[in-house]
C-alpha positions in Angstrom: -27.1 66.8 109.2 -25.2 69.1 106.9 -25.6 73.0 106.9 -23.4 75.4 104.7 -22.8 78.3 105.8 -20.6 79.5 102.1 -21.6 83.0 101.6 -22.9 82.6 98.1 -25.0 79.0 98.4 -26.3 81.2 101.8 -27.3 83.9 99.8 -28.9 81.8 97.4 -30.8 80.1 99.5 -31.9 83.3 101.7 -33.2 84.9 98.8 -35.1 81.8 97.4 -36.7 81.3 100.8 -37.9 85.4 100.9 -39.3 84.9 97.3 -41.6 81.8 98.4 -42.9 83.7 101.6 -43.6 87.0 99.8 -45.4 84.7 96.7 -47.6 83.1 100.0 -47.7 86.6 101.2 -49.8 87.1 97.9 -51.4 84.0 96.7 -51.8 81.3 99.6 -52.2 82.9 102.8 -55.3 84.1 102.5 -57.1 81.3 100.9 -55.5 79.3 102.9 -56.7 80.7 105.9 -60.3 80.9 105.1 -60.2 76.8 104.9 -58.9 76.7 108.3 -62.3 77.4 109.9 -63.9 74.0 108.6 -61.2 71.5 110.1 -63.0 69.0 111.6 -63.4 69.4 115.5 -60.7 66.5 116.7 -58.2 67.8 114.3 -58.9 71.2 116.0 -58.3 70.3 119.8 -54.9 68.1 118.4 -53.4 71.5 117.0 -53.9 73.0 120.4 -52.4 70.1 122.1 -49.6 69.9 119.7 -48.9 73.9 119.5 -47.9 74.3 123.1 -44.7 72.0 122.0 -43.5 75.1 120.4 -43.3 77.0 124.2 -39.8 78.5 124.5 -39.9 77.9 128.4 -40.3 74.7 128.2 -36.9 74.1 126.6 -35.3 77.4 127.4 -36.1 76.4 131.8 -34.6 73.2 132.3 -31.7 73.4 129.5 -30.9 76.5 131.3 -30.9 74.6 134.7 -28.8 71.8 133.3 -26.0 74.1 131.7 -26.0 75.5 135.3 -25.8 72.3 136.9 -23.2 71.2 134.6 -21.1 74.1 135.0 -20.7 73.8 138.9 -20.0 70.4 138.2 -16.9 71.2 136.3 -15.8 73.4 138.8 -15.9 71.2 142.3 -15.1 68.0 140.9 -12.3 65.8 141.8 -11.6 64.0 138.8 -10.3 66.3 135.9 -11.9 63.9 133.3 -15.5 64.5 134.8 -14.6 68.1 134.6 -13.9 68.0 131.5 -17.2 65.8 130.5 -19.4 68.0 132.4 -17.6 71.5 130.7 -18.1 69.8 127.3 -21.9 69.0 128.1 -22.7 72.6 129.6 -21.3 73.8 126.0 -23.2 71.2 124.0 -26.9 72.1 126.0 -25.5 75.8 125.9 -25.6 76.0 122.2 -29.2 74.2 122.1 -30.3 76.9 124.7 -28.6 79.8 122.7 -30.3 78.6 119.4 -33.8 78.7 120.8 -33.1 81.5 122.4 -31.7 83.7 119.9 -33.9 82.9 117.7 -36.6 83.7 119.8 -35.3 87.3 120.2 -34.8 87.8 116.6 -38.4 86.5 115.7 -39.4 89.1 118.3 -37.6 91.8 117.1 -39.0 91.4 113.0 -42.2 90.5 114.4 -42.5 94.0 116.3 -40.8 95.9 112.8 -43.8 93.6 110.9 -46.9 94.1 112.6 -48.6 92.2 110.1 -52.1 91.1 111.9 -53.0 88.1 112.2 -55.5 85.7 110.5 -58.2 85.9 113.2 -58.0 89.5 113.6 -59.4 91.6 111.1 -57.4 94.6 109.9 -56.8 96.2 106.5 -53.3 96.6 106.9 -50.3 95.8 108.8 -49.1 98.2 112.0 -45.1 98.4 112.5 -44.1 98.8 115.7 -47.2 97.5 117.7 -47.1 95.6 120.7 -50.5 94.3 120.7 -51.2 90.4 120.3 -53.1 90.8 117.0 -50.3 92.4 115.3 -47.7 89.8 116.0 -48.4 87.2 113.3 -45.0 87.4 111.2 -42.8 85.1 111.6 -44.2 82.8 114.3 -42.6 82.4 117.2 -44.1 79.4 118.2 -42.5 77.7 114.8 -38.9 79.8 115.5 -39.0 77.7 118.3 -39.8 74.2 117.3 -37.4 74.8 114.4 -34.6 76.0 116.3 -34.9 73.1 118.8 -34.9 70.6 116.4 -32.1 72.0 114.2 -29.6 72.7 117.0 -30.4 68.4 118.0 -30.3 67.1 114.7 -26.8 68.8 114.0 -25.2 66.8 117.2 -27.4 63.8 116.4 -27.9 63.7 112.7 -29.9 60.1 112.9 -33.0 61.9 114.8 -33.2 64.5 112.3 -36.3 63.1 110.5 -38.3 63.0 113.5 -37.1 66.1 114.7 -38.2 67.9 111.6 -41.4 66.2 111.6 -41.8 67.9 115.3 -41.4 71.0 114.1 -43.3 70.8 111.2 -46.4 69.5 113.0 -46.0 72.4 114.9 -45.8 74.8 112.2 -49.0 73.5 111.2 -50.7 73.8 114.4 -49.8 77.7 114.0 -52.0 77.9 110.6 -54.6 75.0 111.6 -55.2 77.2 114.3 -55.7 80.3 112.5 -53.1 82.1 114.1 -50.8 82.4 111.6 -50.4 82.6 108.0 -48.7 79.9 106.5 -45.8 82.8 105.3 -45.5 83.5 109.5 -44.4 80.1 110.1 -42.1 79.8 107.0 -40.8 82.6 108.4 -40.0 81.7 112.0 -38.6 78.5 110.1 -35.8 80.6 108.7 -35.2 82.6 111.4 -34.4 79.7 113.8 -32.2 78.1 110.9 -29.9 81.7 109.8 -30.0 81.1 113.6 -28.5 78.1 114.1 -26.3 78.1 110.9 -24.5 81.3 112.4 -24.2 80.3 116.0 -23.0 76.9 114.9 -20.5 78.0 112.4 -19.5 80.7 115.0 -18.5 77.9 117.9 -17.0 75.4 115.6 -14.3 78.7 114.4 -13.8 78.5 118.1 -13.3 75.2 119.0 -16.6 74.6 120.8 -19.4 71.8 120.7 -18.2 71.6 117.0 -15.2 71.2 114.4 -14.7 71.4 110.7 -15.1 68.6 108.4 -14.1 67.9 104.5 -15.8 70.5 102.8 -16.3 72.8 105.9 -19.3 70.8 107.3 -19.7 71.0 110.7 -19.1 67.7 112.8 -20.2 67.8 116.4 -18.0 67.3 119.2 -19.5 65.1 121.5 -18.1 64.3 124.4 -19.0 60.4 124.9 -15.4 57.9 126.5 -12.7 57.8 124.3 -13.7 54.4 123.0 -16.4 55.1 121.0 -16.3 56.6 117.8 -18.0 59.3 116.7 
């Protein structure tokens, strides 16, 4: 899976994604939303199964205990090679557990500066700087989380990047299904966990970690599998 982080193609495509959330800001959310309340019971109790996949500690816990793991590991064993391996892992799980978790904080951050409401709260106008529930619906964290996840995989394993989109997608649209979130909110929390990932990504591979630079500056991920097979 390719990113770019080139200033300009960036920019571009920053300013492209703002203009399609503040045009659903406007024209879709809203309608939108009032269709949400006639989804069909079944489709109803799948969102809510589906949206708890976009949980932060259920990723953030046990990569976190891995990366641990991993780096003790490279510390007490005997064989240099395994603690190489095991150093290499702890940095490849580390950057999926920074992604989700910097993204999380960020989405927390502009979510507090926001204070748009949400769709099942009625309220005429948004409150910056609330802490309440009800005024935490942009971006959605849920989706920030999802997205980040499955970003930060399908850059070290590009051929699961289909289903890994369609994972976070799905829960996306548990967010709005669920009348939770606007459909803006989870576009939102979508680009959030991607500026995300594109930074911390680009800002490991300058250093030598989890990932290098490839023909064009695309990032290739440095897995660390036995020398025999080929990346």
């Amino acid at each position: 899976m390719r990113f770019t982080d080139r200033p300009v193609r960036l920019l571009v495509s920053v300013a492209l994604a703002l203009v399609a959330i503040r045009l659903s800001v406007v024209f879709l959310d809203r309608p939108l939303a009032a269709t949400t309340g006639e989804i069909a019971p079944w489709i109803h109790h799948l969102a809510e199964g589906v949206t708890q996949l976009g949980r932060s500690e259920y990723y953030l816990f046990p990569l976190g205990g891995a990366v641990l793991v991993l780096g003790l590991a490279s510390g007490v064993s005997k064989d240099w090679r395994h603690r190489v391996r095991a150093r290499a892992w702890a940095w490849v799980l580390g950057f999926v557990w920074l992604s989700v978790a910097l993204s999380g904080l960020v989405n927390d951050v502009i979510k507090l500066i926001a204070g748009r409401p949400r769709p099942n709260f009625a309220a005429a106008s948004s409150a910056p700087f609330t802490f309440g529930y009800e005024y935490q619906s942009f971006p959605s964290g849920h989706t920030a989380v999802a997205f980040a996840l499955a970003l930060s995989l399908a850059l070290l394993w590009p051929r699961w990047r289909w289903p890994l989109l369609i994972f976070a997608l799905a829960v996306a649209a548990s967010r709005v299904l669920l009348s939770v979130h606007y459909l803006a909110d989870v576009a939102g929390g979508a680009l959030v966990a991607w500026l995300t990932v594109i930074w911390l990504s680009g800002y490991l591979a300058d250093r030598g970690l989890v990932f290098r630079r490839g023909p064009g500056g695309h990032l290739v991920p440095r897995l660390p599998w036995r020398r025999s097979r080929r990346i």
